[in-house]
N, C-alpha and C positions, 0 to 999 in steps of 0.2 A: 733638274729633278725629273724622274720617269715617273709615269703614271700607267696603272695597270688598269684597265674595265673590263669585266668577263660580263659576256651577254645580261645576267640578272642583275648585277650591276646596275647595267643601262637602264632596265625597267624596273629595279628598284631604288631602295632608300642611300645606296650609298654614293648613286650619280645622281641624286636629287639635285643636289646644288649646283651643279655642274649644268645639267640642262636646262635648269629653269631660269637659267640667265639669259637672256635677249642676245641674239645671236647679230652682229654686224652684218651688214649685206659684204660680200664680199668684193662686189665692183663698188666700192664705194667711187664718191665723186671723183674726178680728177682728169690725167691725163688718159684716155679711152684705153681700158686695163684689159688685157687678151685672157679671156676664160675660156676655161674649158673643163671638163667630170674626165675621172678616170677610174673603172672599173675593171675588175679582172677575176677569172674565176666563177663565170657567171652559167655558163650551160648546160641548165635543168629544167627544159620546156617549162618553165615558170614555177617550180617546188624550191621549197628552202628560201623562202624569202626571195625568191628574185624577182617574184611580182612585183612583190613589195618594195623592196630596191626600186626596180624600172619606175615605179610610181612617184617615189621620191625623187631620180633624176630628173623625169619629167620638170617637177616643178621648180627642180634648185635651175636646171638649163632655162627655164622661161624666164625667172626674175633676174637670171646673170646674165643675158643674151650668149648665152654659151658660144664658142664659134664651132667647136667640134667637140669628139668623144672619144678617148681612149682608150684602148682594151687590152689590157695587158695580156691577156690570153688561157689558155682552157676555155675555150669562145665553145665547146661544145663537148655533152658526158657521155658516156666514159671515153668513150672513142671516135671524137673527132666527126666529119661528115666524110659520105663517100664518094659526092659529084656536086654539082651546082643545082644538081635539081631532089637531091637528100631535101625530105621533107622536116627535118631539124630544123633549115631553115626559116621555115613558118613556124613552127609552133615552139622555136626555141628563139628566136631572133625579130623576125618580122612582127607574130603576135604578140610581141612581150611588150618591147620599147616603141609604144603606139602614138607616145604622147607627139604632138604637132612641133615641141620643140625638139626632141629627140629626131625629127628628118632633118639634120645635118651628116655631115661626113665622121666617118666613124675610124679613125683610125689604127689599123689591129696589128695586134704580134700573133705569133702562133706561142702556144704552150704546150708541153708534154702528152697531156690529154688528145688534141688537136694532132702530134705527130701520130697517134696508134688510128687513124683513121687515114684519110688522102689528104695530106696537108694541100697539094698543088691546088685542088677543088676552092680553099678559101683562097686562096691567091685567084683563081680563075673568076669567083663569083664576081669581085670590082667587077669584072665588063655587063655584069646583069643587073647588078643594085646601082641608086641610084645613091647610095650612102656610105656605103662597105669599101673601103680604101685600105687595100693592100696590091700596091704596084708588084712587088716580091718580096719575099721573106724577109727581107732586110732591106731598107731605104731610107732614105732624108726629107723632110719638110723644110725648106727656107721658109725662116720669118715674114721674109720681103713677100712670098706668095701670097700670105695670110694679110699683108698688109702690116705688119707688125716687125721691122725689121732689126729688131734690138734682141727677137730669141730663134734660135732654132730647136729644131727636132729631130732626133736622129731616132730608128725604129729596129732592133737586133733581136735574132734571131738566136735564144741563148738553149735550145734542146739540145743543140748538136754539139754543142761544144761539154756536154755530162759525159764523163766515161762508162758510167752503168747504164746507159740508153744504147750506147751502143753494144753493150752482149746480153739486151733483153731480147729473149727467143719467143714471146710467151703471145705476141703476134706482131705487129708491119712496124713499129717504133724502129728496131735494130736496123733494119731495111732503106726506113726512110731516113735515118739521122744519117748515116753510111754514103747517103750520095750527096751531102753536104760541103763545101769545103771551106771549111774552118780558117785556115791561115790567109783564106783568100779574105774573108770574112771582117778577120781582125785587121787586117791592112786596110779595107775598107774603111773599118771603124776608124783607124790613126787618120786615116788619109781626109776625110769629110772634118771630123773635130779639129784635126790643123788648119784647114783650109778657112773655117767659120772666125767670119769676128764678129757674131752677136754676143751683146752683153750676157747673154744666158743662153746658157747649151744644155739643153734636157735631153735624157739618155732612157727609153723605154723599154724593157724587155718582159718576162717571163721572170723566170727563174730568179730566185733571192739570191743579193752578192750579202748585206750582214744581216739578219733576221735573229727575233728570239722565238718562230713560231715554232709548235711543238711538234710538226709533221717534219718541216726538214731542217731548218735552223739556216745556217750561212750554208752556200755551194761553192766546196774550195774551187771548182774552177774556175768559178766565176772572178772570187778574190786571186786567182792568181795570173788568170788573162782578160781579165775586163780593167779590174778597178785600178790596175796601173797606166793605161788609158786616159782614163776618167781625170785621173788625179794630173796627169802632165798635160792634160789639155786645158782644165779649168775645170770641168763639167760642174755645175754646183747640186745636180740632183739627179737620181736614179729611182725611175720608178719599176716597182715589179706586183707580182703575182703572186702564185707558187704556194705561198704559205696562206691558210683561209684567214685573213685573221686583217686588223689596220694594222700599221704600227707606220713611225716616224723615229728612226733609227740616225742619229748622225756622228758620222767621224771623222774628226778634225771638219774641212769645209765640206767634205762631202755627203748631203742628206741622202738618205734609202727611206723611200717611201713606196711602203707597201699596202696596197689597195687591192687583196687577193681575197674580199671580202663579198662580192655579189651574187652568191647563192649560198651554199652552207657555208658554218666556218668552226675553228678546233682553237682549241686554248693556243694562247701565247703566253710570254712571260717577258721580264722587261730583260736584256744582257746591257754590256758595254756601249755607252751611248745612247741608249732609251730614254729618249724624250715624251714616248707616247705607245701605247697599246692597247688594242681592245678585242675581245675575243666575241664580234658584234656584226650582222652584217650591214655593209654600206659601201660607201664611196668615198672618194677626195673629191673635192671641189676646188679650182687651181684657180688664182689670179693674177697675172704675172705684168710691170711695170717695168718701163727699165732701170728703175731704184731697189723695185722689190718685187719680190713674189710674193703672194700670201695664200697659205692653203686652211681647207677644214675637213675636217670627216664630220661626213654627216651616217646618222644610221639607218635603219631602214623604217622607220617611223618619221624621220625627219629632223629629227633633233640634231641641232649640231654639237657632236662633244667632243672636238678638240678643234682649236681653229691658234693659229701663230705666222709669225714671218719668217722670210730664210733673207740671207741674208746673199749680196752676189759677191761670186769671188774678188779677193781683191787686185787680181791683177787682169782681171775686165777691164775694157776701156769704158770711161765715163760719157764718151761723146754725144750717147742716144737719151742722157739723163736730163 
């Protein structure tokens, strides 16, 4: 069954019930469960709620012992930064997410927005933050690193692969997507997901593979060179951006979870496979076991208003269980 929330929803009468229910801790007791928030679509020097967001992560990363932070990407408006020393980075970045548990590693993608500005700049700035983790555009996390060897991380780089980014003239997008290479990219992508034999293979990018949001919906490229990937490798979850909005979209084993919710956000609606949607800003908050994952959106008040498990592929090996 899908469920729909639009912003007044959340602060009215008709998600009354829904959040005035006691919310589970997420790491509940057990086998020591690998957390971590994932936001995306966040930079607006702190307008549209992404104060308010950052304030909320704060507290969900303290009581989860978070180990890291996600960013699915649009990391900065409208156009991206244009060196390591762009002051976006203070007063969109550094001053926002102040909280004592938010100085962890911050794991990023780039997003469309982040292309029309010097993408290389946030790849550059890792060597100056002591949080900001992006090796290059595209990379791997081993579980084993993290000490968690039953999931890994794969981090893709999905602007370049849009066909209308590359003949927008209207400024450096066309420019910079252009010196990308895509095929090399995707072989990348087969070549890391074959190679992995953690129980859970999480897949992060930008851009929406099925979405019902109302700016762009699904990006056929993406369904047409990503999610066959996804699907012959195992992968059981993709998270993205792109569209402002939560939603928790899945087809057949494959979840899309999108958390392009951390500063403004635009209607969604539920489509094919709509487990969840809310047109609200916030975050996901991830718990991942090697039985299960279990995620929540929380919003930017704090409340948690959808929280469920996913279930891991079934042709994972069990051995990490």
């Amino acid at each position: 069954m899908s469920i729909s929330v639009t912003r007044r929803d959340v602060l009215g009468g008709m998600a009354v019930s829904l959040l005035a229910a006691p919310a589970p801790a997420v790491a509940a007791a057990g086998s020591h469960p690998f957390n971590f928030l994932v936001v995306g679509d966040w930079g607006r020097g702190g307008t549209d709620h992404q104060s308010e967001v950052a304030t909320q992560m704060g507290r969900a990363a303290e009581a989860m012992r978070c180990r890291f932070i996600v960013s699915v990407g649009d990391n900065f408006y409208p156009k991206g930064v244009q060196s390591t020393d762009d002051p976006q980075w203070r007063s969109t970045f550094e001053n926002i997410y102040t909280a004592r548990s938010l100085q962890i590693p911050w794991y990023v993608t780039l997003g469309n927005h982040d292309y029309r500005g010097k993408p290389q700049a946030q790849v550059d700035y890792s060597k100056k933050s002591g949080r900001w983790r992006m090796p290059a555009r595209y990379y791997a996390v081993s579980g084993s690193e993290l000490d968690a060897p039953y999931v890994d991380l794969f981090f893709i780089d999905t602007s370049p692969l849009v066909h209308e980014y590359r003949v927008d003239v209207e400024d450096a997008m066309a420019a910079n997507v252009a010196t990308q290479n895509v095929p090399g990219q995707l072989r990348w992508l087969d070549d890391k997901l074959g190679r992995s034999k953690a129980a859970w293979k999480l897949v992060f990018g930008h851009q929406t593979l099925h979405s019902g949001g109302s700016e762009h919906g699904d990006t056929p490229e993406m369904v047409e060179l990503i999610e066959p990937l996804l699907k012959a490798h195992g992968v059981q979850a993709y998270f993205n951006g792109h569209d402002h909005d939560l939603q928790h979209v899945q087809r057949g084993s494959l979840h899309c979870i999108g958390s392009g919710a951390g500063s403004s956000v635009r209607p969604v609606k539920a489509i094919e496979g709509t487990r969840f949607c809310a047109s609200v800003s916030g975050f996901a908050a991830m718990s991942v076991r090697p039985a299960k994952l279990s995620m929540q959106f929380r919003d930017f008040t704090g409340a948690t208003i959808y929280q469920t498990d996913l279930a891991r592929h079934p042709s994972m090996s069990t051995k990490s269980a």
